[in-house]
N, CA, C and O of each residue as an XYZ file, in Angstrom:
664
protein
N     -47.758     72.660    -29.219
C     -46.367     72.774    -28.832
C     -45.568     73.431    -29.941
O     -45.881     72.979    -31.042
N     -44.745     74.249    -29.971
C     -43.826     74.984    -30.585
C     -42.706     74.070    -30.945
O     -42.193     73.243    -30.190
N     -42.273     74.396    -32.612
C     -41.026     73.427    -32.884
C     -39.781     73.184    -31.774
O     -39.027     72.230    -31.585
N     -39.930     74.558    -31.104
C     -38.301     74.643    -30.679
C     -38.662     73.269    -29.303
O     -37.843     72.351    -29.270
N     -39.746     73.226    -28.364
C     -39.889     72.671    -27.255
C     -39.975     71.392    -28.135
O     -39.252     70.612    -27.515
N     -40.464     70.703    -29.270
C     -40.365     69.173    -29.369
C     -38.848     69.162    -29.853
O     -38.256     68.107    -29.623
N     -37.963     70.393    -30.626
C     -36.839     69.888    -30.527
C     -35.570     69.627    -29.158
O     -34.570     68.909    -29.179
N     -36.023     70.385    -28.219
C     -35.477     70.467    -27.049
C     -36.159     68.900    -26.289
O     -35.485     68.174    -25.557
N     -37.219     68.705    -26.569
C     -37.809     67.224    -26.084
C     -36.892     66.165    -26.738
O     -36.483     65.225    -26.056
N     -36.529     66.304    -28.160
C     -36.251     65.053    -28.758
C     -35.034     65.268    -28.510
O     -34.597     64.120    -28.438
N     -33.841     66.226    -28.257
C     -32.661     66.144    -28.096
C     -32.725     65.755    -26.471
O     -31.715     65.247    -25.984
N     -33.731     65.953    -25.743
C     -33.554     65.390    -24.351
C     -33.572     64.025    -24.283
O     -32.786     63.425    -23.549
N     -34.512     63.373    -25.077
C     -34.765     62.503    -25.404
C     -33.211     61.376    -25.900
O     -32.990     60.292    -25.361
N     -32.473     61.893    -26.829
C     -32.155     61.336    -27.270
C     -30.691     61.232    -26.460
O     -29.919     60.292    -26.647
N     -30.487     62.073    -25.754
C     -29.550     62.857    -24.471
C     -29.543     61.343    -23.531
O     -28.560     60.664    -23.233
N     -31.271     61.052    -23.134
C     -31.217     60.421    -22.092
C     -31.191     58.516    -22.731
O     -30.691     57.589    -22.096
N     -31.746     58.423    -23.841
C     -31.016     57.128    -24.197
C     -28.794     56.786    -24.874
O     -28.067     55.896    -25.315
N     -28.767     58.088    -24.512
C     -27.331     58.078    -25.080
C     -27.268     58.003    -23.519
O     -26.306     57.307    -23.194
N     -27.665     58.276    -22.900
C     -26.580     58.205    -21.299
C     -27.296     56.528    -20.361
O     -26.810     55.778    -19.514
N     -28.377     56.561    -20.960
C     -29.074     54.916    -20.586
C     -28.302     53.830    -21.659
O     -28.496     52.660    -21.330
N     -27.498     53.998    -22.830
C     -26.711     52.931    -23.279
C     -25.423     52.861    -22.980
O     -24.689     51.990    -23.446
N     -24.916     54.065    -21.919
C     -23.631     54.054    -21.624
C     -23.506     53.471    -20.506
O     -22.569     52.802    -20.069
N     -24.832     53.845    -19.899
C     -24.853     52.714    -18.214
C     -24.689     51.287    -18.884
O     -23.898     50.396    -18.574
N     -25.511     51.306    -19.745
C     -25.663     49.895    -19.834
C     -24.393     49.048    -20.098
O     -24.167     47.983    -19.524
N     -23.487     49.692    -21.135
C     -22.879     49.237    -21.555
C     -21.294     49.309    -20.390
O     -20.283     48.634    -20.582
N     -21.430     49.979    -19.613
C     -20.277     50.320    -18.312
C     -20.913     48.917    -17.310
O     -20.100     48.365    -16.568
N     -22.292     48.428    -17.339
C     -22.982     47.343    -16.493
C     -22.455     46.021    -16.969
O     -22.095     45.068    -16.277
N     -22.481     46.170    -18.675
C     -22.308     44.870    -19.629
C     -20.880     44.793    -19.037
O     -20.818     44.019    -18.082
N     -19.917     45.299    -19.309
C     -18.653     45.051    -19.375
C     -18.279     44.772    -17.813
O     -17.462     43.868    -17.635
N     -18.608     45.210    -17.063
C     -18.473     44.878    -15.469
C     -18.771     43.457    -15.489
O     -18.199     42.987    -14.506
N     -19.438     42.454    -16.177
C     -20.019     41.163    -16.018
C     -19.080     40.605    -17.090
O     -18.850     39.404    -16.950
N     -18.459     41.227    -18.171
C     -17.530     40.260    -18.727
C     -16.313     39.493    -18.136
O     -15.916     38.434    -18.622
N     -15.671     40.172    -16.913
C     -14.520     39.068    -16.422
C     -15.140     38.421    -15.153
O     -14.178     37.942    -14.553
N     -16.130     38.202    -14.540
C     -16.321     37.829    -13.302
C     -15.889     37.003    -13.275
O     -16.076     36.222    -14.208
N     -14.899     36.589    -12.021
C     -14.644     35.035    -11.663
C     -13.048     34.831    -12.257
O     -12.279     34.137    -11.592
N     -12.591     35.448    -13.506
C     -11.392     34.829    -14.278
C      -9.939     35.333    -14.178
O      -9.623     36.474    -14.515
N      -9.447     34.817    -13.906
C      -7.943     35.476    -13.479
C      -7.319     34.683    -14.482
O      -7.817     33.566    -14.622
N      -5.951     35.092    -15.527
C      -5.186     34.933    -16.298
C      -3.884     34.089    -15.749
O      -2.805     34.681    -15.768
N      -3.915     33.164    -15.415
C      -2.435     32.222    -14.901
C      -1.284     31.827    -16.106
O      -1.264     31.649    -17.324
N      -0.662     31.814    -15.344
C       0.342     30.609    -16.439
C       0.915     29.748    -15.907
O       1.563     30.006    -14.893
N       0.870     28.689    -16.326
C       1.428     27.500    -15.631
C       2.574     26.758    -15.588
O       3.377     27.419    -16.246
N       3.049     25.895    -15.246
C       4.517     25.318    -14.957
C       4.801     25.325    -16.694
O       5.672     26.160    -16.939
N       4.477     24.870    -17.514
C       5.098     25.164    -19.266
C       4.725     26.491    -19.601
O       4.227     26.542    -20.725
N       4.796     27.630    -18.990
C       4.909     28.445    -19.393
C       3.474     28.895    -20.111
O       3.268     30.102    -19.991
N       2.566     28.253    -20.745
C       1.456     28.392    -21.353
C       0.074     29.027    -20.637
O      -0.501     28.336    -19.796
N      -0.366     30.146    -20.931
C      -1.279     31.440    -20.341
C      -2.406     30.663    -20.503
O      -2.677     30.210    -21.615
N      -3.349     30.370    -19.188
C      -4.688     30.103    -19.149
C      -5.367     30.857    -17.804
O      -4.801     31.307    -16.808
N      -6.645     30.827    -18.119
C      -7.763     31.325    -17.269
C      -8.037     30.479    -16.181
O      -8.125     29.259    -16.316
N      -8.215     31.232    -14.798
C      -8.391     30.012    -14.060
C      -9.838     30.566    -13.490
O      -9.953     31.786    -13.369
N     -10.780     29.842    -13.189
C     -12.365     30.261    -12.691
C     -12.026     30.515    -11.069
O     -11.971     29.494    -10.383
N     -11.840     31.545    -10.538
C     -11.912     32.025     -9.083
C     -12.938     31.833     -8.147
O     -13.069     31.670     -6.933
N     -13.734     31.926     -9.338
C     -15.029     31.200     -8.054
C     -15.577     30.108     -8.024
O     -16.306     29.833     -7.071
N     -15.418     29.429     -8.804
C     -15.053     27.947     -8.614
C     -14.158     27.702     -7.686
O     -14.460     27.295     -6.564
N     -12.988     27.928     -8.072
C     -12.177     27.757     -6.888
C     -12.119     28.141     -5.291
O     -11.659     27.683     -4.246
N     -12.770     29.114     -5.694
C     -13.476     29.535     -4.103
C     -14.274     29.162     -3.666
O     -14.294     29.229     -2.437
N     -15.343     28.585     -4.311
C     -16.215     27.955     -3.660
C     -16.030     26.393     -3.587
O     -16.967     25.718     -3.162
N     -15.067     25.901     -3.914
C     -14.566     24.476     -3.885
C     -13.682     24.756     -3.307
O     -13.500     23.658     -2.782
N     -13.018     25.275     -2.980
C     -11.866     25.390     -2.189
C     -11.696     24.891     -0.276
O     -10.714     24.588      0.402
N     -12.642     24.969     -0.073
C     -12.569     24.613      1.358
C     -13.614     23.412      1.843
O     -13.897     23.017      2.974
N     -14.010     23.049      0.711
C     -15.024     21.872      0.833
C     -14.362     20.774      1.631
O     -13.179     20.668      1.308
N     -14.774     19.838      2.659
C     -14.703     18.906      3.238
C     -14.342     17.644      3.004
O     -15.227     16.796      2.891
N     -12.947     17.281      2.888
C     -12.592     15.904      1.960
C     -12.455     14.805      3.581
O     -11.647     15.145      4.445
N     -12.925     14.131      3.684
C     -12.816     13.122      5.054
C     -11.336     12.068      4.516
O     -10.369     11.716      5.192
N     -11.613     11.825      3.272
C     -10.459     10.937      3.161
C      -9.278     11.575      2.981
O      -8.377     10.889      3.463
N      -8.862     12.629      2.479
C      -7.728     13.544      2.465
C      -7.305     14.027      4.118
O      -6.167     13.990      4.586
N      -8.435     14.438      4.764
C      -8.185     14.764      6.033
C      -7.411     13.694      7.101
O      -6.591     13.810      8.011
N      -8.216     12.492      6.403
C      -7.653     11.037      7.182
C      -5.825     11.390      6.626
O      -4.902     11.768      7.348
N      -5.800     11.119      5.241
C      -4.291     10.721      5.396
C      -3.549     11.941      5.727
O      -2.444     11.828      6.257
N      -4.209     13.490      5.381
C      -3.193     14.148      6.602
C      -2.405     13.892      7.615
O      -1.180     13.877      7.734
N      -3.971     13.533      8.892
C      -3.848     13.542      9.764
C      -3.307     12.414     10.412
O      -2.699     12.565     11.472
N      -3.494     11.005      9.769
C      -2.936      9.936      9.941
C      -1.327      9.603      9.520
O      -0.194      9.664      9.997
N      -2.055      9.201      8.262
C      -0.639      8.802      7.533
C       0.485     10.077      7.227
O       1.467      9.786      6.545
N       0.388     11.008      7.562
C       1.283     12.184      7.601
C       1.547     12.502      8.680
O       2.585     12.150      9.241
N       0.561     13.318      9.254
C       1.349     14.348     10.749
C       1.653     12.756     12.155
O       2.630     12.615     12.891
N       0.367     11.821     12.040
C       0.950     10.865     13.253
C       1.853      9.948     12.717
O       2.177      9.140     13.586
N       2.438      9.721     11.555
C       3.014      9.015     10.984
C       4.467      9.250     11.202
O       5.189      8.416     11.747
N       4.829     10.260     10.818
C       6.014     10.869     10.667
C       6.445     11.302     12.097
O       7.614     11.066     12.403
N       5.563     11.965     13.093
C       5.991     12.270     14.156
C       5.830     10.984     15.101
O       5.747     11.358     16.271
N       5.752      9.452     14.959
C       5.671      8.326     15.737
C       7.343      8.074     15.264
O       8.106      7.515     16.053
N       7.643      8.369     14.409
C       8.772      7.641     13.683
C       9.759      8.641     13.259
O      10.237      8.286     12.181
N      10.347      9.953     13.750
C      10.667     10.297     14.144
C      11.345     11.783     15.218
O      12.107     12.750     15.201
N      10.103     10.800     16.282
C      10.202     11.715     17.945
C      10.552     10.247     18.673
O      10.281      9.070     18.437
N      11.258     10.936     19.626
C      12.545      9.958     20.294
C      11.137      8.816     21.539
O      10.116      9.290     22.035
N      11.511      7.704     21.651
C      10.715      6.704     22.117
C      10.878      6.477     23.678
O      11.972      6.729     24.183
N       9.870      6.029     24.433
C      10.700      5.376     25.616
C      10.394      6.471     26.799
O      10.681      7.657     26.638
N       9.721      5.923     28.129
C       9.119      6.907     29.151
C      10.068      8.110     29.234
O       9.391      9.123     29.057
N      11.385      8.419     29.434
C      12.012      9.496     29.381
C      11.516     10.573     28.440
O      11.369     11.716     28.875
N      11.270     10.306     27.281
C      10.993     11.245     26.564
C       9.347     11.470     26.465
O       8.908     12.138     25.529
N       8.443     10.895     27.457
C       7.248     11.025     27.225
C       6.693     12.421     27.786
O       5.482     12.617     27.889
N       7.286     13.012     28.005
C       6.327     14.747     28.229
C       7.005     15.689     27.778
O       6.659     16.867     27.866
N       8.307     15.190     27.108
C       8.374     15.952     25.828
C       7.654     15.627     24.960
O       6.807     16.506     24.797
N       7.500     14.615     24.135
C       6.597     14.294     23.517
C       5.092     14.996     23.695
O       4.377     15.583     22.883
N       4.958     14.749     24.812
C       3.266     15.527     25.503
C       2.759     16.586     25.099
O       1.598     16.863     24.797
N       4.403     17.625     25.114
C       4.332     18.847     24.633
C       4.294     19.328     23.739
O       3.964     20.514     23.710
N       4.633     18.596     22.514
C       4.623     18.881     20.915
C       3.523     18.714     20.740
O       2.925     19.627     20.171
N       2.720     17.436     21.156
C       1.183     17.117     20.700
C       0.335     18.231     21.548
O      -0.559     18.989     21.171
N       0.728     18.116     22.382
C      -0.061     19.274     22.889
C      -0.399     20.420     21.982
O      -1.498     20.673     21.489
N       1.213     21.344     21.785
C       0.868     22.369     20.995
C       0.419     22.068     19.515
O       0.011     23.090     18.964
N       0.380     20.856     18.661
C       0.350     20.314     17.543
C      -1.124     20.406     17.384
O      -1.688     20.813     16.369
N      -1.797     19.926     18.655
C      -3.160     19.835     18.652
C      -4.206     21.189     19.041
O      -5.338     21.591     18.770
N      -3.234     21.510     19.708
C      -3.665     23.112     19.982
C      -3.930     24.136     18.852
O      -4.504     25.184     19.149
N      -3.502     23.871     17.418
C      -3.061     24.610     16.705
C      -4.323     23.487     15.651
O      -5.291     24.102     15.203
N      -4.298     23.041     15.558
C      -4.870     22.241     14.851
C      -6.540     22.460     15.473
O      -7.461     22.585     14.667
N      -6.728     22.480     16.592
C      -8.126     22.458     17.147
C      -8.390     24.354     17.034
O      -9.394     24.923     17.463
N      -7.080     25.111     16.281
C      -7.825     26.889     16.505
C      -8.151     27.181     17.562
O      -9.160     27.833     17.828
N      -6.924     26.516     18.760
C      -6.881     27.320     20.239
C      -7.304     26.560     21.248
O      -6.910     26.837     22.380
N      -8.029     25.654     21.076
C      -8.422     25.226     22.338
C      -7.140     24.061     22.634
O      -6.664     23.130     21.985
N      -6.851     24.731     24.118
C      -5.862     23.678     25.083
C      -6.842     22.915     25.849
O      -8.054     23.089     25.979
N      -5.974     21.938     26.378
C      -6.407     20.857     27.486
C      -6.348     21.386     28.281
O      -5.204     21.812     28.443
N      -7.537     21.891     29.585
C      -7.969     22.364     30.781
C      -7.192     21.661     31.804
O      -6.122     21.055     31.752
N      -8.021     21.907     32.750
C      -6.995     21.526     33.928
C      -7.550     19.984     34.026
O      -6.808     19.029     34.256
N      -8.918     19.886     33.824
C      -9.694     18.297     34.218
C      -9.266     17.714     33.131
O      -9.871     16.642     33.111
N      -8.393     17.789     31.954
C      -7.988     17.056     31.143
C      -8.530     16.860     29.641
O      -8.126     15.979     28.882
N      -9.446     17.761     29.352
C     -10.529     18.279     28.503
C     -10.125     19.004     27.566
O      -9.618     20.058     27.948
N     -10.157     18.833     26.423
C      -9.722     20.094     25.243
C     -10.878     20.943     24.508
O     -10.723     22.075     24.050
N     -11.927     20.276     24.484
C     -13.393     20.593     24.051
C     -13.178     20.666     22.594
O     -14.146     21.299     22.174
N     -12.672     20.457     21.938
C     -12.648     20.014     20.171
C     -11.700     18.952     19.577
O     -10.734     18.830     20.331
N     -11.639     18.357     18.791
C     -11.207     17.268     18.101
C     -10.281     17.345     17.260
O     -10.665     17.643     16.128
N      -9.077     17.170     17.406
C      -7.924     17.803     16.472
C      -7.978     17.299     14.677
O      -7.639     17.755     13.584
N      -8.555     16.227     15.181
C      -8.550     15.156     13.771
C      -9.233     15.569     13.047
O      -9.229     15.355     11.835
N     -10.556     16.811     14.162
C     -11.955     17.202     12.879
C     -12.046     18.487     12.263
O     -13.039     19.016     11.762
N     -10.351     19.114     12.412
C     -10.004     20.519     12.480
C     -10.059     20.294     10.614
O     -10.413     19.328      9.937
N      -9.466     21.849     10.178
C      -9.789     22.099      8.859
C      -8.230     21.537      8.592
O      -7.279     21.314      9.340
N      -8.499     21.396      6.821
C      -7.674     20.660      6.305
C      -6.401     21.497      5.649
O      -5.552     20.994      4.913
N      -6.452     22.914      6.082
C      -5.381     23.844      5.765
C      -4.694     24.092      7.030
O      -3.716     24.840      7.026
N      -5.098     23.547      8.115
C      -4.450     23.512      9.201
C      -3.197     22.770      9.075
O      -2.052     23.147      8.824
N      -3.787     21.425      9.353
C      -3.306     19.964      9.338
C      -2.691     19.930      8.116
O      -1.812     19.071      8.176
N      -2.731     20.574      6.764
C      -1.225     20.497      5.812
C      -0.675     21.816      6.315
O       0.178     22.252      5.542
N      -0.910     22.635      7.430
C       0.584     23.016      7.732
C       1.416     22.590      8.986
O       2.523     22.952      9.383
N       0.674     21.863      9.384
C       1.301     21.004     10.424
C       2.156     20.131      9.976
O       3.209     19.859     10.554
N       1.690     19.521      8.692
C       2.264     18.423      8.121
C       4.147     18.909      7.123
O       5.116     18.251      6.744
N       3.702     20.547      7.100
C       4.751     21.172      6.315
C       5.698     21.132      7.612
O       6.730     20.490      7.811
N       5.192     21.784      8.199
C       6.134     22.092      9.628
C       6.786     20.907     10.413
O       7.847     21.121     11.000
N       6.089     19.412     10.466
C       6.919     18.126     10.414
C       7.665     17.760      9.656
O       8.507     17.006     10.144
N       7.815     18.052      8.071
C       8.647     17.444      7.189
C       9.559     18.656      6.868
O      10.468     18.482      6.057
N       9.445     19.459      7.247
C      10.864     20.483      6.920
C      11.432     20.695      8.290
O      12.608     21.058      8.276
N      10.894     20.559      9.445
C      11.719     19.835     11.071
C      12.658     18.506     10.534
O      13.856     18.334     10.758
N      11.724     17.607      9.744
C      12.573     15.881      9.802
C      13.741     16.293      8.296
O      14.729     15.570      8.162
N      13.565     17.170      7.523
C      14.481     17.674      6.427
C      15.483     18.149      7.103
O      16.625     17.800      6.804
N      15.244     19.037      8.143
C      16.177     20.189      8.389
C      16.805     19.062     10.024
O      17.577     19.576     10.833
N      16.448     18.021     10.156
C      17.155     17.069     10.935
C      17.229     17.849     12.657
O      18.025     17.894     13.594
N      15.995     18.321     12.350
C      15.549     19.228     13.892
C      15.969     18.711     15.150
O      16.454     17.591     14.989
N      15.974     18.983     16.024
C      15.701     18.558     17.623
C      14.218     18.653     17.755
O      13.452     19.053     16.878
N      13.866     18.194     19.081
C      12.822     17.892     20.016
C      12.253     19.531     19.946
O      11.199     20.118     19.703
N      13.432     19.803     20.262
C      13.509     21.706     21.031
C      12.558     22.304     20.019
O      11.348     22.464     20.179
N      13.460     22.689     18.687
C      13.031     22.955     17.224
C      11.589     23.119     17.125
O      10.906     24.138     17.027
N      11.245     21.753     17.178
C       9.870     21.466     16.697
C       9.142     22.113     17.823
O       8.460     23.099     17.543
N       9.172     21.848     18.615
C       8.275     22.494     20.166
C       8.011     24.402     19.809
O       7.014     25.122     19.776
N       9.385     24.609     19.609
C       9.391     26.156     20.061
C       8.353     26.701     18.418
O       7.518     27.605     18.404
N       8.713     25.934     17.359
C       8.118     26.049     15.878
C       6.921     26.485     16.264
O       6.374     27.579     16.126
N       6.473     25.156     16.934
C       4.619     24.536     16.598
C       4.269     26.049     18.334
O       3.183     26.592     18.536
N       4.961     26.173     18.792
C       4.628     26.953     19.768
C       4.295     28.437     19.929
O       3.487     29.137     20.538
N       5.363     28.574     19.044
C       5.529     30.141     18.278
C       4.673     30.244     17.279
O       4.370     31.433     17.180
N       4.088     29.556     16.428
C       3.083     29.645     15.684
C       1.805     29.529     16.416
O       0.801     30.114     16.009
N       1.801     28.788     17.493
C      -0.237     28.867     18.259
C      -0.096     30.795     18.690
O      -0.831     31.766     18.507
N       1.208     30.587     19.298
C       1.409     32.312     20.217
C       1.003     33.644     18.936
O       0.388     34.687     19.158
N       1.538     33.208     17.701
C       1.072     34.078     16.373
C       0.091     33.863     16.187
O      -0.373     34.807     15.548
N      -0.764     32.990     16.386
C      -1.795     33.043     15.491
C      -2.950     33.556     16.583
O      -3.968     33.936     16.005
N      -3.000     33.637     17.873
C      -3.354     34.318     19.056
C      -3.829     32.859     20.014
O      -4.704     32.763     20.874
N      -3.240     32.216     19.682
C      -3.480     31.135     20.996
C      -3.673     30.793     22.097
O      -4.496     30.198     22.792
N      -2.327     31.506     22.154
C      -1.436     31.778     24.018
C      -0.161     30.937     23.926
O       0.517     30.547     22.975
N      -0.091     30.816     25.070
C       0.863     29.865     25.207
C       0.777     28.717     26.522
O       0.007     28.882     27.468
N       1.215     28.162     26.463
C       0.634     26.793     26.873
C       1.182     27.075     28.664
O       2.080     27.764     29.148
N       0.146     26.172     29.260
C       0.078     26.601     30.713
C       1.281     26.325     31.729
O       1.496     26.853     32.820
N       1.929     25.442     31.117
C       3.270     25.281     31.646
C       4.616     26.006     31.784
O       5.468     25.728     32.628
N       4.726     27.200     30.628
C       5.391     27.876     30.592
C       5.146     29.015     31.348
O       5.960     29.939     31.355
């Protein structure tokens, strides 16, 4: 082999580990932030928060949180105050209706009386906004009406429908 071809080899050479440590190092740095987002919190003080942690914990299944949602919050507050007494019982009908409608991700009560899912076993980002949407109705010293057209207009947004009576 002739000087000039091993110098054209070794500058190829040395060509192709200069462009194999730049991958590498464009690969390395792609893996230094995974996951970390920069917050700051109520004192003002800058911390890292793990995103995928949080994402992957984030929707995990709490049964006892779901209970006092769904209990001690959304039936709690709406037993105590939605107006009492057979007159007002299909108004009433109708809030739970759409309450549960929204909570079950669409499914209404059929005609045989059937809803085919379990409102209580719905997800737990549902049921705290159900629970938002009861306590800023009982803040904002709502009507019957209020709350109905709220919880109604939100199944119709979120692609529901709207309930068979109307």
């Amino acid at each position: 082999m002739s000087d000039k071809k091993k110098k054209q080899e070794k500058e190829s050479e040395k060509l192709s580990e200069q462009q194999e440590m730049e991958r590498m190092m464009l690969i390395s740095k792609a893996d230094d932030v995974v996951g970390e987002q920069l917050s700051i919190d109520i004192d003002g003080s800058i911390q890292t928060e793990d995103e995928l942690k949080k994402f992957a914990l984030g929707d995990i299944d709490d049964p006892e949180r779901k209970y006092d949602v769904y209990y001690k919050g959304i039936g709690k507050l709406l037993k105590k105050h939605l107006p009492e007494g057979k007159e007002y019982k299909k108004a009433r009908d109708y809030i739970f209706e759409e309450k549960n409608t929204y909570l079950t991700r669409g499914h209404r009560i059929d005609e045989r009386g059937i809803r085919g899912a379990d409102s209580r076993m719905g997800f737990i980002e549902d049921a705290e906004k159900i629970l938002e949407i009861v306590t800023t109705w009982i803040i904002n010293k709502g009507s019957m009406v209020d709350l109905y057209t709220t919880l109604r207009d939100l199944n119709v947004h979120m692609g529901y429908g709207k309930p068979d009576h109307e």
